[in-house]
C-alpha positions in Angstrom: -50.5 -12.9 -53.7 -48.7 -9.6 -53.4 -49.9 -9.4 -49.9 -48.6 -12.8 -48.9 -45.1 -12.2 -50.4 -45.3 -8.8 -48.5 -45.7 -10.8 -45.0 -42.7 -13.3 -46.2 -40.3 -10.6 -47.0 -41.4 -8.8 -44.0 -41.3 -11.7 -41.6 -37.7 -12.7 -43.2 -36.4 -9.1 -42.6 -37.3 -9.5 -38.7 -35.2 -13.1 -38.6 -32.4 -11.3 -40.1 -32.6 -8.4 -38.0 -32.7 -10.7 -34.6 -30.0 -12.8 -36.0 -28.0 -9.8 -35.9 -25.0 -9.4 -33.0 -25.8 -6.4 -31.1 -24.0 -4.1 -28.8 -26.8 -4.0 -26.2 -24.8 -5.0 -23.6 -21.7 -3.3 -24.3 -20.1 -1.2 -21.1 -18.4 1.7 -21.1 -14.3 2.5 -20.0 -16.1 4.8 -17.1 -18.1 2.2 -15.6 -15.6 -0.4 -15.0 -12.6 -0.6 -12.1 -9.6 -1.5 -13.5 -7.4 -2.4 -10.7 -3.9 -0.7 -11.5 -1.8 -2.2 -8.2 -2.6 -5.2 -5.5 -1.4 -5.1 -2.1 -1.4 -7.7 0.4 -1.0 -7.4 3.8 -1.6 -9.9 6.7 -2.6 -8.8 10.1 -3.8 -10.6 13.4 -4.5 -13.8 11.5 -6.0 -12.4 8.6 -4.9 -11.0 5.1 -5.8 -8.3 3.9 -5.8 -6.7 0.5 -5.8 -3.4 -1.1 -6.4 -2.2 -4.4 -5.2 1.1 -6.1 -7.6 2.2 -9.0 -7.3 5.4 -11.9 -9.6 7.3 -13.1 -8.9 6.4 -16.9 -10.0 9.9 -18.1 -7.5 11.7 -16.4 -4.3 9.0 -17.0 -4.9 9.1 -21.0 -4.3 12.9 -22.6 -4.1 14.1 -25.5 -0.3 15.4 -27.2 0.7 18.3 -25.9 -1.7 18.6 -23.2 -0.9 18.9 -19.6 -3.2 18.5 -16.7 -4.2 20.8 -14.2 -5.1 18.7 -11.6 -3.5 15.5 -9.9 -5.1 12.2 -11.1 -7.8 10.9 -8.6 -6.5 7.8 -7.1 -8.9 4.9 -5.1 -7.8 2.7 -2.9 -10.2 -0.4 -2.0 -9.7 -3.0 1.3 -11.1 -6.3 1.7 -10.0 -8.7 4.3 -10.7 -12.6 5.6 -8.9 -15.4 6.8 -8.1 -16.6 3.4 -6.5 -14.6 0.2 -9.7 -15.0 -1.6 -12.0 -14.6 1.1 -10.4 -10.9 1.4 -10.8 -10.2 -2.5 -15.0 -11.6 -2.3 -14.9 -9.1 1.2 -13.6 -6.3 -1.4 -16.4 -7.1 -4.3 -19.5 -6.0 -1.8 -18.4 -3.2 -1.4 -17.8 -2.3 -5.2 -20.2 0.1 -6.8 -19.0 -1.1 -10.4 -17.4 -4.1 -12.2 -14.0 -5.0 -11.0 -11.6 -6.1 -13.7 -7.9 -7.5 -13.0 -6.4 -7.4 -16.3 -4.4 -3.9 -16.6 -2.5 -4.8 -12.7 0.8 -3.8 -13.4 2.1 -3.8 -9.4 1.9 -6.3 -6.6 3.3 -5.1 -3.4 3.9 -7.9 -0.1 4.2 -6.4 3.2 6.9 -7.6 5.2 4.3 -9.6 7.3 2.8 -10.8 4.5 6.2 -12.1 3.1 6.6 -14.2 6.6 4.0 -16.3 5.7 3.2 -18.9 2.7 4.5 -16.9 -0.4 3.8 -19.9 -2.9 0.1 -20.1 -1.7 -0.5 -16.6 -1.9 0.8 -16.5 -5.7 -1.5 -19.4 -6.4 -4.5 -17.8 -5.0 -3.4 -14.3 -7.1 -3.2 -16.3 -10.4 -6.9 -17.7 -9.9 -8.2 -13.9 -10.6 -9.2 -13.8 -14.0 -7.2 -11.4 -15.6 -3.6 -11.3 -13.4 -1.0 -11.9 -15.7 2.5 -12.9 -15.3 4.1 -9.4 -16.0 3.1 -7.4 -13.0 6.5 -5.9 -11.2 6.5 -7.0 -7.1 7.7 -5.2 -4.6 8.1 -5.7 -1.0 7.2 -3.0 1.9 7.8 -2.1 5.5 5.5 1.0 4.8 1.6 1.3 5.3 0.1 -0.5 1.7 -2.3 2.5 1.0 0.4 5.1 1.6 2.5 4.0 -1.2 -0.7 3.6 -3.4 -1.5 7.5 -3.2 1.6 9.5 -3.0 2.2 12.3 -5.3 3.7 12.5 -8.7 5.7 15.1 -9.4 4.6 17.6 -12.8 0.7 15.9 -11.8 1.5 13.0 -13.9 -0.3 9.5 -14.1 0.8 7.1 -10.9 1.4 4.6 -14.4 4.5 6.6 -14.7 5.6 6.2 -11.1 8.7 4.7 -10.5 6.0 1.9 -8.7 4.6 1.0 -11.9 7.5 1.9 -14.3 10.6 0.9 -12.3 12.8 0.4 -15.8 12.2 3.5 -17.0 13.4 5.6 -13.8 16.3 2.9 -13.2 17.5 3.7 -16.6 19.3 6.8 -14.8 20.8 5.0 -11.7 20.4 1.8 -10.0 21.4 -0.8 -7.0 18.7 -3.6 -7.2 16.9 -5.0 -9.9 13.3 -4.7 -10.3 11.2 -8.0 -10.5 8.6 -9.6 -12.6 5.8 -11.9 -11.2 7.2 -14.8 -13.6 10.8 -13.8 -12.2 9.5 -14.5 -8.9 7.8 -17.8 -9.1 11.0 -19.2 -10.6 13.6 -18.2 -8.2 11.1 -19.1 -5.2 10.7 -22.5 -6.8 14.7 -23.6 -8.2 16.3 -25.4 -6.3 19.5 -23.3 -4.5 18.0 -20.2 -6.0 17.1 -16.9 -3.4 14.7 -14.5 -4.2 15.9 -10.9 -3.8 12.8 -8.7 -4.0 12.8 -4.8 -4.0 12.1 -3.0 -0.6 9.5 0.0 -1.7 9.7 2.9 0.7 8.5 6.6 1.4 11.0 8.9 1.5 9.9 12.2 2.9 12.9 14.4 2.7 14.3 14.6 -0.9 11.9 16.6 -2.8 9.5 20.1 -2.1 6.8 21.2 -4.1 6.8 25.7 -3.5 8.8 24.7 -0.1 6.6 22.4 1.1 8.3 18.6 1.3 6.6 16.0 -0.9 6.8 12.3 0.0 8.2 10.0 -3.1 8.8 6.5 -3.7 12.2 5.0 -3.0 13.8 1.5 -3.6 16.0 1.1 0.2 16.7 -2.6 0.0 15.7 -5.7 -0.8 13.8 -8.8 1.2 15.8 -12.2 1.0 13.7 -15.4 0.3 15.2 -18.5 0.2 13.6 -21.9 -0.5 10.2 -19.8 -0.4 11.4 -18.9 3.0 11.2 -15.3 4.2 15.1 -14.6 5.3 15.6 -11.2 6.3 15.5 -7.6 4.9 18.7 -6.0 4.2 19.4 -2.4 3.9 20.3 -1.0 0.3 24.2 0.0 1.9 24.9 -3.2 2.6 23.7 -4.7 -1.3 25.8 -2.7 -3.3 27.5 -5.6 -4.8 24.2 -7.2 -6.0 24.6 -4.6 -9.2 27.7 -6.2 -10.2 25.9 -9.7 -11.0 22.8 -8.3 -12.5 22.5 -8.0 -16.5 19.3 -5.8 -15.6 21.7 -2.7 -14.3 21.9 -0.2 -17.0 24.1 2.4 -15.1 24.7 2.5 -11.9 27.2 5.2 -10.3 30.9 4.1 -7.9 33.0 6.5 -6.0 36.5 6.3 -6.3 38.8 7.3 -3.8 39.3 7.1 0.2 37.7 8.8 3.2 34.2 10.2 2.8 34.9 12.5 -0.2 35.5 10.6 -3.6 38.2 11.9 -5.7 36.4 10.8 -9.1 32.8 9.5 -10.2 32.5 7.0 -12.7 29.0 5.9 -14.0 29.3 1.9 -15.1 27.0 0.3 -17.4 25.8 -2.7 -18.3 27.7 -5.1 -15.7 28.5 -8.5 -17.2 29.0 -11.4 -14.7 30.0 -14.8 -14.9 30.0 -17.6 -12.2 31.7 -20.8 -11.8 31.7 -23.6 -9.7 35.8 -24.3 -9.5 35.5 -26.8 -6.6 32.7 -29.4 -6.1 31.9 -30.7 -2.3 30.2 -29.3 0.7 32.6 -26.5 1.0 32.4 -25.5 -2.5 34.8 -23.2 -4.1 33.5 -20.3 -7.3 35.2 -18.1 -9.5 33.7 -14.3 -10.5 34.6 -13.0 -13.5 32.8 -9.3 -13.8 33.4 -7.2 -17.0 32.5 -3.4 -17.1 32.1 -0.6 -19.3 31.5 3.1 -18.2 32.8 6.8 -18.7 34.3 9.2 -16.0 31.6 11.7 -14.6 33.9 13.8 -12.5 37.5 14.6 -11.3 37.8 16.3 -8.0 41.6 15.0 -7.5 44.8 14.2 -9.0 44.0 10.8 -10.0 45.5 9.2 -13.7 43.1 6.8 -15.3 45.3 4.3 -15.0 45.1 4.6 -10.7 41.2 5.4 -11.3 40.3 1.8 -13.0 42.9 0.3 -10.3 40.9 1.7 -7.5 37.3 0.7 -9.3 37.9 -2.3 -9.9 39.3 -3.1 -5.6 35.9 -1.5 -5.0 33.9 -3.5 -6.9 35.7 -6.9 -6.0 35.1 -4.8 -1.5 31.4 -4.4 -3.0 31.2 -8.1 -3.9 32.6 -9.6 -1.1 30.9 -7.3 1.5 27.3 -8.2 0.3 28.4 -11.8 0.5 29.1 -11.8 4.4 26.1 -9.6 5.3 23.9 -12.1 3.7 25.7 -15.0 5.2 25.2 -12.9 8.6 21.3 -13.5 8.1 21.9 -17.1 7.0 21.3 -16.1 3.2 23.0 -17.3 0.4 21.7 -13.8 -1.5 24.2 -14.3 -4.7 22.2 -18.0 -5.4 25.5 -19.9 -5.3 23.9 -22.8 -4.2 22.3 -22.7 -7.6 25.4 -23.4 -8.7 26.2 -26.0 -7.2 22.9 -27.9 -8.2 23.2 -26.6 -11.7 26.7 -28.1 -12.2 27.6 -30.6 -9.6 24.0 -32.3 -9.2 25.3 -35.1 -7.8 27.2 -33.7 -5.0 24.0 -31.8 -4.4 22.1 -34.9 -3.8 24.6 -36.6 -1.6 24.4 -32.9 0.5 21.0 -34.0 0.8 19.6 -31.7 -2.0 21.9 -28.6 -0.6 21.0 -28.8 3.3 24.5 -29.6 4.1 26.4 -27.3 1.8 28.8 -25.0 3.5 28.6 -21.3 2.3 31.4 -19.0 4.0 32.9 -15.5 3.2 35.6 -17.5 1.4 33.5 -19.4 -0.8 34.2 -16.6 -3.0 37.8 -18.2 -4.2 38.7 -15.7 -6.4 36.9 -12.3 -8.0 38.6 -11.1 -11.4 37.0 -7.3 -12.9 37.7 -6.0 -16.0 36.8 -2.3 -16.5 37.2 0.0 -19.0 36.7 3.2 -19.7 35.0 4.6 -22.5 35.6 8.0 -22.1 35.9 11.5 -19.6 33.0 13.0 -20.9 33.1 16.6 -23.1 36.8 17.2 -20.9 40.1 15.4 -21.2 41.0 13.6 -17.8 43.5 16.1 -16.7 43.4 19.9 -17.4 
């Protein structure tokens, strides 16, 4: 009898042992990919892809520690005459488990941009993993270039301003940086244009112990419209984009005439707000821009009084200017035809859903800016 109860406990030991979850198959940070940035690219018929990947042991240190060499970057390519045929191309290659779920970047080429943006998007959210937070970018430069420049101090790309634009933008900035989510809705409302970041090299700006070090730099922006690809416009010419963007923190103006300004001021946090004043296919808007900001330098004889005068002419030249070079390219890059669809829905149907609308430089009726000045830093104006 003992020896048969033996057996039973035994036997119901084993059954609870097996019914046990295990970790047998667990798998370690080190032997998965984590694909950090997508780029797509399309070339003679074909697209292309390219992936930037961390090695996960150098990007995560401990508090106070600094690392003594840069942070090993790989970049993966996969290509075929569909989005997804590229990504299987990219898997048999792969020596370990690719995982999508920590891509922070996605990054068009300008050819890429010229063809079906909406089916590309689709074909990204079918990988397990992508989410919609990833920040998009636009390029004129070689994908895998951007994917292992150098960062300064031999800190993590993850800090880059590639994968971290609001953090570096906090300091100074033109254009907006864009989420995924952002991006499907402006390329799908109707009236609305797409203005996506241009990401560029630039190879003069910084040395490392005299030797010049290539960085990233934001030098435009692509215009989309209707999911159209319009045109790529240089970062002088889209100044006045700031103005209508509640995502600028500070951005610096120049007061003054001729080359050399005769104050700085540093603006923050521009607050816009648009109106439809005139309904019909030559509509009519009103801009109403409220600023605040502090003085950052004097160089002339300016009063305060002459130097909000002459920032607030240069915002309203800004405004205007950006308006006519996107109507040069045929793009309405302020959305006004949002507008119109937003609050006169009916005149946008009988324009035959905003195909007939008339956008010219004076559809901009009237431009009122408010700006104050919050202070002139640790010095009083004048001396």
């Amino acid at each position: 009898m003992r020896m048969r109860g033996a057996c039973i406990l035994f036997g119901a030991c084993c059954m609870i042992i097996l019914s046990l979850a295990g970790c047998w198959d667990i798998r370690s940070v080190q032997d998965i990919n984590y694909i950090a940035a997508l780029g797509i690219d399309y070339k003679d018929g074909k697209y292309v892809v390219y992936t930037q990947s961390l090695d996960f042991s150098n990007v995560a240190k401990q508090e106070g520690m600094k690392s003594t060499g840069k942070t090993p970057v790989w970049v993966g390519r996969g290509e075929g005459y569909s989005l997804d045929s590229a990504v299987n191309d990219l898997y048999t290659t792969s020596s370990l488990q690719i995982l999508w779920d920590h891509t922070a970047v996605i990054i068009f080429s300008e050819h890429a941009l010229q063809q079906d943006v909406n089916k590309m998007i689709d074909s990204v959210f079918r990988f397990s993993g992508i989410r919609y937070t990833p920040w998009v970018f636009g390029t004129k430069e070689s994908i895998p270039d951007l994917f292992i420049l150098p960062i300064p101090f031999n800190e993590s790309p993850v800090a880059s301003i590639l994968h971290a634009p609001n953090d570096v933008l906090k300091q100074q900035a033109y254009i907006p940086p864009v989420q995924l989510y952002r991006m499907v809705v402006e390329l799908n409302e109707p009236g609305s244009t797409l203005l996506l970041p241009s990401m560029s090299i630039n190879k003069k700006k910084w040395t490392e112990n005299d030797k010049e070090v290539d960085q990233y730099q934001i030098n435009g922006v692509y215009a989309l419209q209707d999911g159209i690809f319009r045109s790529w416009f240089n970062l002088k010419h889209m100044y006045g984009i700031r103005w209508l963007s509640e995502k600028i923190t500070r951005t610096p103006i120049n007061i003054g005439s001729g080359e050399k300004p005769e104050a700085v001021l540093a603006l923050t946090k521009p607050k816009s707000r648009l109106s439809v004043a005139i309904c019909g296919l030559d509509p009519k808007f009103k801009l109403k821009i409220d600023v605040d900001g502090y003085i950052e330098e004097v160089t002339g004889s300016l009063s305060q009084a002459e130097i909000i005068s002459l920032a607030k002419q240069e915002i309203r030249d800004e405004v205007r200017h950006t308006l006519e070079q996107g109507l040069l390219k045929k793009a309405d890059v302020y959305s006004l035809r949002k507008y119109v669809y937003r609050n006169c829905n009916k005149m946008w149907k009988r324009a035959q859903n905003g195909a007939l609308l008339q956008l010219t430089a004076d559809s901009l009726d009237s431009i009122e800016v408010n700006v104050h000045i919050e202070h002139a830093g640790m010095n009083r104006l004048r001396r």
